[in-house]
Legacy VTK file of the C-alpha trace (Angstrom):
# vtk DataFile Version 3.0
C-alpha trace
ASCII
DATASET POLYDATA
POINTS 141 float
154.922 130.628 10.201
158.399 129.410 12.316
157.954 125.950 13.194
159.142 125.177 16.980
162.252 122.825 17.235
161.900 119.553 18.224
163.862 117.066 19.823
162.497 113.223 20.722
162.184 109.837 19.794
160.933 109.583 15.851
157.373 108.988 15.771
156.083 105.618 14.636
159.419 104.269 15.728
159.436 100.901 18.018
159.368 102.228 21.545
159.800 99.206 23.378
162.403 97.225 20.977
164.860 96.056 23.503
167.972 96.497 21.160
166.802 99.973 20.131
166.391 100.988 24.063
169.836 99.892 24.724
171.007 102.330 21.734
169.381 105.049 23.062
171.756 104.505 25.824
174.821 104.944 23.792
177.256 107.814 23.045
175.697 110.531 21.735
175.714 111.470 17.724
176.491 115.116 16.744
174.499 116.515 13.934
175.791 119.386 12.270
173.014 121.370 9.947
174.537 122.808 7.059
173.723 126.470 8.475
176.260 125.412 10.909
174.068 124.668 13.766
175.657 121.998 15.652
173.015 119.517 18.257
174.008 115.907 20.150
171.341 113.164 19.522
170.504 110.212 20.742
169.732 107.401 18.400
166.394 107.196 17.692
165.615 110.864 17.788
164.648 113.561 15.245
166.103 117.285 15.526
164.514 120.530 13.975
167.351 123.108 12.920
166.185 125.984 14.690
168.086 128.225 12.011
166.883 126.992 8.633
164.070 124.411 9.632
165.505 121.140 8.572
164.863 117.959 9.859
167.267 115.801 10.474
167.087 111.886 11.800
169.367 109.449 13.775
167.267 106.512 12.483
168.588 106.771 9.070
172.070 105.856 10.777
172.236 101.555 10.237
171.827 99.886 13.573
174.545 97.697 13.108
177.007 100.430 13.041
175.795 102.253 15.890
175.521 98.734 17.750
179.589 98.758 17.527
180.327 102.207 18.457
178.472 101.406 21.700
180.282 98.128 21.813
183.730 99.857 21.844
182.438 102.405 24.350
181.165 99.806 26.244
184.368 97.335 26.773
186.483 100.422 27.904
184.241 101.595 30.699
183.719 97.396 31.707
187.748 97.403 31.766
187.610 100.445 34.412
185.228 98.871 36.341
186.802 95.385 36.618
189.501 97.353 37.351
187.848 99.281 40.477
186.544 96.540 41.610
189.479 94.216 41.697
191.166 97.535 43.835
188.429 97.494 46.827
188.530 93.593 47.129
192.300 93.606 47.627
192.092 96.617 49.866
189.590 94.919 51.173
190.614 91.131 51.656
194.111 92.614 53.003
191.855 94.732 55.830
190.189 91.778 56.937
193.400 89.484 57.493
195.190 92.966 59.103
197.488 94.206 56.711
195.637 97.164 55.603
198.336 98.827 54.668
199.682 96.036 52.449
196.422 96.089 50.316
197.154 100.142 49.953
200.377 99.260 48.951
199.406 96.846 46.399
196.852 98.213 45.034
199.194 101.237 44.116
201.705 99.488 43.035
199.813 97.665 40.606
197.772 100.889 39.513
201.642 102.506 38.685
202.092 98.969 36.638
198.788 99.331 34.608
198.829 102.633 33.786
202.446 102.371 33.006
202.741 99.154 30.603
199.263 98.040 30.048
196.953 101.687 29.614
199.037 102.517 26.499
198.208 99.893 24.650
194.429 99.128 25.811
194.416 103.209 24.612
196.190 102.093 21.317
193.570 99.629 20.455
190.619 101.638 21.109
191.560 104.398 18.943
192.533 101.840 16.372
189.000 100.527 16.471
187.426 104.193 16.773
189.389 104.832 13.805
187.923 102.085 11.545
184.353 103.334 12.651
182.276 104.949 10.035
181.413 107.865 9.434
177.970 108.537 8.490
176.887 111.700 6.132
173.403 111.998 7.115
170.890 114.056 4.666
167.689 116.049 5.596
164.186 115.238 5.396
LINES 1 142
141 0 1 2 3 4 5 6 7 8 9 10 11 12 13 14 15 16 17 18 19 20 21 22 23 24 25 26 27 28 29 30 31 32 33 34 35 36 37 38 39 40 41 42 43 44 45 46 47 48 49 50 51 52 53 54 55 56 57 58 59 60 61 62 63 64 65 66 67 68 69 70 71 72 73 74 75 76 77 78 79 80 81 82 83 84 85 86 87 88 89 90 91 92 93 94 95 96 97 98 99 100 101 102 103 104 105 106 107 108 109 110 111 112 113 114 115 116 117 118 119 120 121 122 123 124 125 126 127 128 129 130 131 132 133 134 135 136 137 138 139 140
């Protein structure tokens, strides 16, 4: 008898942890059975091959590690959106006094400048710190 494949949370696991709940949030993890089907995960949850019938489960990954991947993820997208944010208020702050198109033209100006001189090496650092991340070999049930 074919068992159905299943994707969830793991049963028994803490629904309501706050630090797990944030996890669940993070990037996704790509399992890859060894019959060469491939699924994306999100921590916490368990995964039925659909192929060969193994089970496979994101809660064997330490939550420690999986705490800093989200971290890194994290402190890029909070850059971009500092970023955006600090664009409308100047747009917006040169609007009010009547120099709309000043704010345009600073705020592009100083886009040019970031991507230019500062985006290379904000992009250096993250891949250096993706780089040192683990990577985790995780074994059937």
């Amino acid at each position: 008898m074919k068992q159905e494949a299943s994707v969830g949370p793991t049963p028994g696991a803490p629904v309501f942890d706050p630090e797990t709940r944030k996890l669940r949030n993070g990037p996704p993890i790509t399992l890859t059975c060894e019959c060469g089907e491939r699924h994306e995960l999100r921590y916490g949850d368990r995964w039925l091959c659909e192929k060969c019938g193994r089970s496979w489960n994101t809660n064997r990954i330490p939550i420690e590690q999986y705490a800093a991947v989200r971290r890194i993820k994290l402190r890029l997208r909070w850059v971009m959106i500092g970023l955006c944010v600090l664009a409308v208020s100047c747009v917006i702050f040169f609007a009010a006094i009547g120099k709309f198109f000043g704010g345009i033209l600073l705020v592009a100006v100083c886009a040019t400048s970031w991507r230019m001189y500062i985006w290379p090496r904000q992009k250096r650092r993250y891949l250096t710190a993706v780089e040192k991340l683990p990577v985790w070999e995780i074994k059937p049930e």
